[in-house]
VOZALO-503433 format. One record per residue (C-alpha): residue in three letters; x, y, z. Coordinates in Angstrom, 1 decimal, decimal comma. Layout:
<sites>
SITE guvex     c1     c2     c3
SITE   Ala      X      Y      Z
...
</sites>
This chain:
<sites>
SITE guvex     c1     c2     c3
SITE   Unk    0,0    0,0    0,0
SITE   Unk    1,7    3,5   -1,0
SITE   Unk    0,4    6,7    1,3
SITE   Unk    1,0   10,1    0,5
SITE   Unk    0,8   12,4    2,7
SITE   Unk    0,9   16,6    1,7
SITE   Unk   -0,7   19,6    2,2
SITE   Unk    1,3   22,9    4,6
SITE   Unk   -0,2   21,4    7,7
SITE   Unk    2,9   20,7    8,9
SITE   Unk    1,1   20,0   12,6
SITE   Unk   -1,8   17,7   11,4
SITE   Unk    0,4   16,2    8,8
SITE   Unk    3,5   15,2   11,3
SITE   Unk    0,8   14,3   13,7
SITE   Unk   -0,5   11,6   11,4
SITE   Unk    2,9   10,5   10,7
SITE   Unk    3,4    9,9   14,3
SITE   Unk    0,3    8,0   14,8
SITE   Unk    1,2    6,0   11,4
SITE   Unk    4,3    5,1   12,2
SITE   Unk    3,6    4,4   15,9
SITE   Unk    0,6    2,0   15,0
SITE   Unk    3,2    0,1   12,4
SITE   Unk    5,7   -0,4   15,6
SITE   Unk    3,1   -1,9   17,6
SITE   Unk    2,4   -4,4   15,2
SITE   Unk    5,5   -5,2   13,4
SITE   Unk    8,5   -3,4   15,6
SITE   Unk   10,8   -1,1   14,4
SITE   Unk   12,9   -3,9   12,7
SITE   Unk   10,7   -3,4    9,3
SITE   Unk   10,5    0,7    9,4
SITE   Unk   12,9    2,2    7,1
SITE   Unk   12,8    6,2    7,0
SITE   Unk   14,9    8,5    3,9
SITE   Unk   15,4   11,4    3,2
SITE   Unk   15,1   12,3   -0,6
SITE   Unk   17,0   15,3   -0,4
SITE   Unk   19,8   13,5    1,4
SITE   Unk   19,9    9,9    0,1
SITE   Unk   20,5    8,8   -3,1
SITE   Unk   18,3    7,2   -5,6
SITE   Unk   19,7    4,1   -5,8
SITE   Unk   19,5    4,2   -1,9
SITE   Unk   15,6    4,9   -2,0
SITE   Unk   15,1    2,3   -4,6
SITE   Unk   17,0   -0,6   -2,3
SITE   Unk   14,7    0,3    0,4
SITE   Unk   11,6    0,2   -1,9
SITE   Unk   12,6   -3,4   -3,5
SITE   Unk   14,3   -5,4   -0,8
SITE   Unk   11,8   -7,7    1,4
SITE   Unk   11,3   -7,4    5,1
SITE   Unk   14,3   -8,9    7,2
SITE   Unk   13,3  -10,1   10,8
SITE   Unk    9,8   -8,8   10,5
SITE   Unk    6,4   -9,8    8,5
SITE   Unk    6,2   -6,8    6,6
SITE   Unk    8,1   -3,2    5,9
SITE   Unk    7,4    0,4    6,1
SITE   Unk    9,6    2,7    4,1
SITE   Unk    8,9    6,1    4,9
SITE   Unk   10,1    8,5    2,0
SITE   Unk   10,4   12,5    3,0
SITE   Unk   10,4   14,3   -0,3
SITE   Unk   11,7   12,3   -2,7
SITE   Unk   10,5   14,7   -5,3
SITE   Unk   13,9   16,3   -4,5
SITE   Unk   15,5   13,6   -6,5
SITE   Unk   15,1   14,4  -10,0
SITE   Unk   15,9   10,4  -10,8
SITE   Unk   13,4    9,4   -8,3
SITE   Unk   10,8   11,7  -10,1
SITE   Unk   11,8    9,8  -13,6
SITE   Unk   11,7    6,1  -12,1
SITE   Unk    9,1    6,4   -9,6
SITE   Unk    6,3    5,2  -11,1
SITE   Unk    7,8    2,0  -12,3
SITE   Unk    9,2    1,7   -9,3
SITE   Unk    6,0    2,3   -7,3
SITE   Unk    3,9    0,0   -9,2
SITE   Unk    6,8   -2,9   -8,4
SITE   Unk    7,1   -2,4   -4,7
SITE   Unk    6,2   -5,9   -2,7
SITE   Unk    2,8   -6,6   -1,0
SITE   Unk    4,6   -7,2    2,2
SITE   Unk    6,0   -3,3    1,8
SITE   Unk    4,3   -0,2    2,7
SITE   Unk    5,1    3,0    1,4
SITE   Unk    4,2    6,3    3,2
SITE   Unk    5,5    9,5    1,0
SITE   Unk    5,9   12,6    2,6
SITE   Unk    5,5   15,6   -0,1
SITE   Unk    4,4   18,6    1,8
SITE   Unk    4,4   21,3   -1,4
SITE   Unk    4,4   18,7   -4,7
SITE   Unk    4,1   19,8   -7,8
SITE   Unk    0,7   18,9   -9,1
SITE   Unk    1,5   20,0  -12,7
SITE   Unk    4,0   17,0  -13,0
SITE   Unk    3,6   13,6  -14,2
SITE   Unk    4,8   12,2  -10,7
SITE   Unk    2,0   13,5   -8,8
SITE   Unk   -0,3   12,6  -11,3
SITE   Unk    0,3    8,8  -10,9
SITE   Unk    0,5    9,3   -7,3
SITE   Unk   -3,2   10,8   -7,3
SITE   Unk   -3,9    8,0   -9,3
SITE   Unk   -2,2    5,3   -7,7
SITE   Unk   -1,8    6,1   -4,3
SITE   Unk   -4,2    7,2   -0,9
SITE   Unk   -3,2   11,0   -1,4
SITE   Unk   -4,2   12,7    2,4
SITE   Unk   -3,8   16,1    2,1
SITE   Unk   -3,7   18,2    5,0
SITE   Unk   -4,9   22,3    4,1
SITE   Unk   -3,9   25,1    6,9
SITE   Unk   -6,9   25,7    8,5
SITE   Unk   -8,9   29,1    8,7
SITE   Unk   -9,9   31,1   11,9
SITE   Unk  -13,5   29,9   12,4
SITE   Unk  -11,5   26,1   12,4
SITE   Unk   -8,7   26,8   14,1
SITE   Unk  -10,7   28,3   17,1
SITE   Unk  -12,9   25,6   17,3
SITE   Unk   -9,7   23,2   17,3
SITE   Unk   -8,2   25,0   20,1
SITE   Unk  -11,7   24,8   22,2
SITE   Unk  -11,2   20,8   22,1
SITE   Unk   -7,8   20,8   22,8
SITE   Unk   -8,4   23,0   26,1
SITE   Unk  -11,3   20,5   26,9
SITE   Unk   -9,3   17,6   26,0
SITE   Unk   -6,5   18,9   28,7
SITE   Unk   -9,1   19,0   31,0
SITE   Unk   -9,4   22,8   30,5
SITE   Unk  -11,8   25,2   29,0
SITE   Unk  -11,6   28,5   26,9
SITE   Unk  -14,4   30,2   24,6
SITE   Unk  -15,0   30,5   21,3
SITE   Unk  -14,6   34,1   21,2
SITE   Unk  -11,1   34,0   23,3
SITE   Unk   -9,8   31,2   21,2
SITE   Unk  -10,3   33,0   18,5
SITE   Unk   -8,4   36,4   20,2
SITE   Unk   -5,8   34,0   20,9
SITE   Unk   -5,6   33,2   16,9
SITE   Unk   -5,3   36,4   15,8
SITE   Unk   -2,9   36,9   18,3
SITE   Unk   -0,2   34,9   17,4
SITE   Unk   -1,2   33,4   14,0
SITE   Unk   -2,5   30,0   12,1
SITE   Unk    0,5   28,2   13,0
SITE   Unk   -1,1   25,5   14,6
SITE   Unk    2,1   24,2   16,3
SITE   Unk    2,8   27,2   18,1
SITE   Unk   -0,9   27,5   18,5
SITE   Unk   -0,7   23,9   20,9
SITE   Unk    2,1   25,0   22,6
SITE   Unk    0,4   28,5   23,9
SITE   Unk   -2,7   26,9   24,5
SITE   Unk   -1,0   24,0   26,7
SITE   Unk    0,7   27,1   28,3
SITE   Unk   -1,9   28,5   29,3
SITE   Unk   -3,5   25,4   30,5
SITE   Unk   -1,0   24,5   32,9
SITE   Unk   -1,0   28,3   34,1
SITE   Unk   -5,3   28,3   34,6
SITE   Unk   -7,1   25,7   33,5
SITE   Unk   -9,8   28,3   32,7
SITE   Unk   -8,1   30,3   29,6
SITE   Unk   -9,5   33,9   29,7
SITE   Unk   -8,4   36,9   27,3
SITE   Unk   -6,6   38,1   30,3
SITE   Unk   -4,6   35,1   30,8
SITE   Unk   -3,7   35,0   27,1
SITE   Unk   -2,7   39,0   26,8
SITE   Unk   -0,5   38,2   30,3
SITE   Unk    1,6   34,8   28,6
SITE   Unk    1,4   35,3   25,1
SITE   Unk    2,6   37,5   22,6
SITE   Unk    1,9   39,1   19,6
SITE   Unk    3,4   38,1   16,6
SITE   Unk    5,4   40,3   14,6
SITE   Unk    3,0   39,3   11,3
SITE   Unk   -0,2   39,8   13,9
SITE   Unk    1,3   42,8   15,2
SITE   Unk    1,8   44,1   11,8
SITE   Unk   -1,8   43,8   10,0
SITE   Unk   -3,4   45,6   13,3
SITE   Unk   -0,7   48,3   12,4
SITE   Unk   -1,6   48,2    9,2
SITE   Unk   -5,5   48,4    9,9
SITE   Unk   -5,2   51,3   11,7
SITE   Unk   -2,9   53,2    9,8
SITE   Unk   -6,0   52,4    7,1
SITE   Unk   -8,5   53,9    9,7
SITE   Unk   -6,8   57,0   10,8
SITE   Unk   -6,1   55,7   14,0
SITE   Unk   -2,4   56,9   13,5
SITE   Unk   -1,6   57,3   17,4
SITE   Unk   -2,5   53,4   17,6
SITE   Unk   -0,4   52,7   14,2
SITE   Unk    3,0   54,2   16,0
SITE   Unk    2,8   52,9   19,2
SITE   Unk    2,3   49,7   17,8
SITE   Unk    5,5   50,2   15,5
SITE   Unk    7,3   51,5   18,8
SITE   Unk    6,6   48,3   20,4
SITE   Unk    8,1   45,9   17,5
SITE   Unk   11,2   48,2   17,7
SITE   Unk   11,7   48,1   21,7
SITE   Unk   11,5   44,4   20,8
SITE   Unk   15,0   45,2   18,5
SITE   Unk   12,8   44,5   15,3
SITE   Unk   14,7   46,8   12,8
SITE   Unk   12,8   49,4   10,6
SITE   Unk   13,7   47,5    7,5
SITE   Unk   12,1   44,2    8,7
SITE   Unk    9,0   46,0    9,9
SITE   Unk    8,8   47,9    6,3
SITE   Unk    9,3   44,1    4,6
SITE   Unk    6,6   42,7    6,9
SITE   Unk    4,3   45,8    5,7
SITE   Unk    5,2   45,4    2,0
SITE   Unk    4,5   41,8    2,2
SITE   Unk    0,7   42,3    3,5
SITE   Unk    0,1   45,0    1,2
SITE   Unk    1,5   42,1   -1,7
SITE   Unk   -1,5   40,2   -0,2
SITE   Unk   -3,9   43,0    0,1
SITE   Unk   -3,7   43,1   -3,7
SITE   Unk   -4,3   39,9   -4,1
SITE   Unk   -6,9   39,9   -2,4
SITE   Unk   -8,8   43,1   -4,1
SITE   Unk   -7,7   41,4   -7,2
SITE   Unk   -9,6   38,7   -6,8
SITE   Unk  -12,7   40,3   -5,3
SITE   Unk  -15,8   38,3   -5,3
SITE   Unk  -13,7   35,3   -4,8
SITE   Unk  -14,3   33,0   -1,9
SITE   Unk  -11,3   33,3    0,8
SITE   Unk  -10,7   29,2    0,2
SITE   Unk  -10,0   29,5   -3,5
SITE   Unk   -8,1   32,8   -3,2
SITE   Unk   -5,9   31,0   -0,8
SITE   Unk   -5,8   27,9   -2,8
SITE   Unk   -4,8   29,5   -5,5
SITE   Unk   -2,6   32,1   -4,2
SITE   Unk   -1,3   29,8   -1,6
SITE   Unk   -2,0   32,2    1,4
SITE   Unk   -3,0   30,8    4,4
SITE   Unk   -7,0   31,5    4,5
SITE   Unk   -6,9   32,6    7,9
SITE   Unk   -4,9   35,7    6,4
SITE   Unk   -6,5   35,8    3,3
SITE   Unk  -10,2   36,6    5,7
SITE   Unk   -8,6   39,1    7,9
SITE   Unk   -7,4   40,4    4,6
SITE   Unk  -10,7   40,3    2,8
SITE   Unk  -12,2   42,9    5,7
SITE   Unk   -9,1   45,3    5,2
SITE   Unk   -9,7   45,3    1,4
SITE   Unk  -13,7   46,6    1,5
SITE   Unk  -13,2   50,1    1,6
SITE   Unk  -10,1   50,4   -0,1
SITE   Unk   -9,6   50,6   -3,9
SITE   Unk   -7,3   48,9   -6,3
SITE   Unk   -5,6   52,0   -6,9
SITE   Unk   -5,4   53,1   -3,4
SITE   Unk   -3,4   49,8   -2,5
SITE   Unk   -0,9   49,8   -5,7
SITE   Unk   -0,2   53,6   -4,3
SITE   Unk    0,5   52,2   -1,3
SITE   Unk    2,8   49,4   -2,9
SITE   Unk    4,7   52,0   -5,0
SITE   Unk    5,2   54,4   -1,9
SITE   Unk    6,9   50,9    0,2
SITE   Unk    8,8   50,2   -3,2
SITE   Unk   10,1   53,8   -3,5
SITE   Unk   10,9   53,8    0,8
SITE   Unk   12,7   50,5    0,3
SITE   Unk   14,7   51,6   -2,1
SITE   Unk   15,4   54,7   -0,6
SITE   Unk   16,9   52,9    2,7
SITE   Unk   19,4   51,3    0,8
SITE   Unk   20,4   53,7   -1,1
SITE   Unk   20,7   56,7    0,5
SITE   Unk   21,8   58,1    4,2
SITE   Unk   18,3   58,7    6,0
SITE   Unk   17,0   57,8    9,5
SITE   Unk   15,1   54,6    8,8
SITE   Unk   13,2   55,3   12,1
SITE   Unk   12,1   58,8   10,6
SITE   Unk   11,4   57,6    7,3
SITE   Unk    9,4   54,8    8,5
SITE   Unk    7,0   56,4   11,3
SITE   Unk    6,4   59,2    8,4
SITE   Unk    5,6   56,3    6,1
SITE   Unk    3,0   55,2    8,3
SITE   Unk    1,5   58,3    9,6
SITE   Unk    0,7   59,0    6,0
SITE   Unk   -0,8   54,9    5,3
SITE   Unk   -4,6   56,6    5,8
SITE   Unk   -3,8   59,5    3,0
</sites>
């Protein structure tokens, strides 16, 4: 049986790795699991693992971790695939494939493709709601979801707050999660961004005061802005769209592709490329010429809302 797993859920995917593999141990020890890295191992090495029979177990498990990085693999794989023993298992790890090419073609075709999606805010505050309960904790909806858009979709560092927080109260509160957790730079960036938008310029600098008695540097903070208008763009671009196919297609996480999509309504496409032009022409004049990068960048944003 071949497996593929994929998709930029790097916490669900891993997760079902674990459990995979674990489950395989149980049953048939470790003497039959074979784990390779294609981007370290050679193809001759992959195809060994794939073709030789179990030794002191009933049946093997050769976990592959992008083999796609192997342009010989890619050639020979679906030969080599359609060969492998019925006492073998194959579990394929291919977090970003290619699905224009041939190899993930047959793979779709041949293969039990799970594909693991990032999930979006309304998901990923429900998930943390279980995980609190399942810890023998609680937190609401609405501060599960103030926790999100706190720190961000990443649903590993989104278990490891939450499990913080646990241990500290097993009731999680907005208070508690404002007193052990902070913002991320990306969070702390779009709310900067949104009310620079809104002419709430007071709240735009202090929040760009913050990041830099945190030692972010003005040129970081100006990247992180030019990247979120890049997506704002997108976003107006594809107006009318639904959040899941613009972040399908524009492979944006569609927690950030939402948040985005409420930034976006009052704002035209004209306004935003002005916007883009003025980070372009900032950027460029940081690295090129001898000016206070603090001025230039607080004068940037008190003028965002213009």
């Amino acid at each position: 049986m071949i497996t593929v797993l994929t998709g930029e859920n790097a916490y669900l995917l891993q997760a079902e790795l674990r459990q995979r593999i674990a489950d395989f141990v149980v049953e048939y020890t470790d003497m039959g699991l074979e784990q390779l890295d294609g981007e370290e191992v050679s193809y001759d090495r992959m195809r060994e693992a794939l073709e030789s029979l179990p030794f002191l177990a009933s049946k093997k498990l050769v976990l592959l971790r992008s083999p796609s990085a192997n342009k010989q693999f890619i050639e020979k794989a679906a030969d080599l695939l359609a060969n492998v023993a019925e006492t073998t298992d194959v579990i394929i790890v291919e977090p970003k494939p290619d699905k224009r090419t041939s190899y993930y073609k047959f793979l779709k075709k041949s293969a039990d493709v799970k594909d693991f999606p990032q999930m979006d805010e309304s998901s990923l505050s429900r998930w943390l709601t279980e995980q609190a309960k399942g810890q023998g904790g609680s937190v609401s909806l609405a501060d599960a979801r103030y926790l999100v858009d706190r720190v961000g979709a990443n649903q590993q560092l989104l278990y490891n707050e939450i499990t913080k927080l646990l241990n500290y109260n097993p009731k999680v509160t907005r208070q508690t999660i404002e007193l052990l957790t902070d913002h991320t730079p990306q969070s702390t960036i779009f709310e900067l961004l949104e009310a620079a938008l809104g002419g709430n310029e007071k709240k735009a600098l202090s929040l760009y005061t913050d990041q830099r008695a945190m030692k972010v540097e003005p040129q970081y903070i100006l990247a992180m802005l030019a990247w979120q208008l890049h997506i704002m763009a997108v976003v107006s671009a594809a107006d009318g769209r639904d959040a899941t196919e613009i972040a399908k297609v524009a492979k944006i996480n569609p927690f950030v592709v939402r948040k985005t999509q409420n930034l976006v309504q009052q704002m035209s496409m004209v306004q935003i490329k002005q916007l883009v032009r003025r980070a372009l022409e900032l950027d460029i004049a940081l690295k090129s010429q001898p000016i206070d990068a603090d001025e230039a960048l607080r004068d940037f944003i008190m003028n965002i809302g213009q």
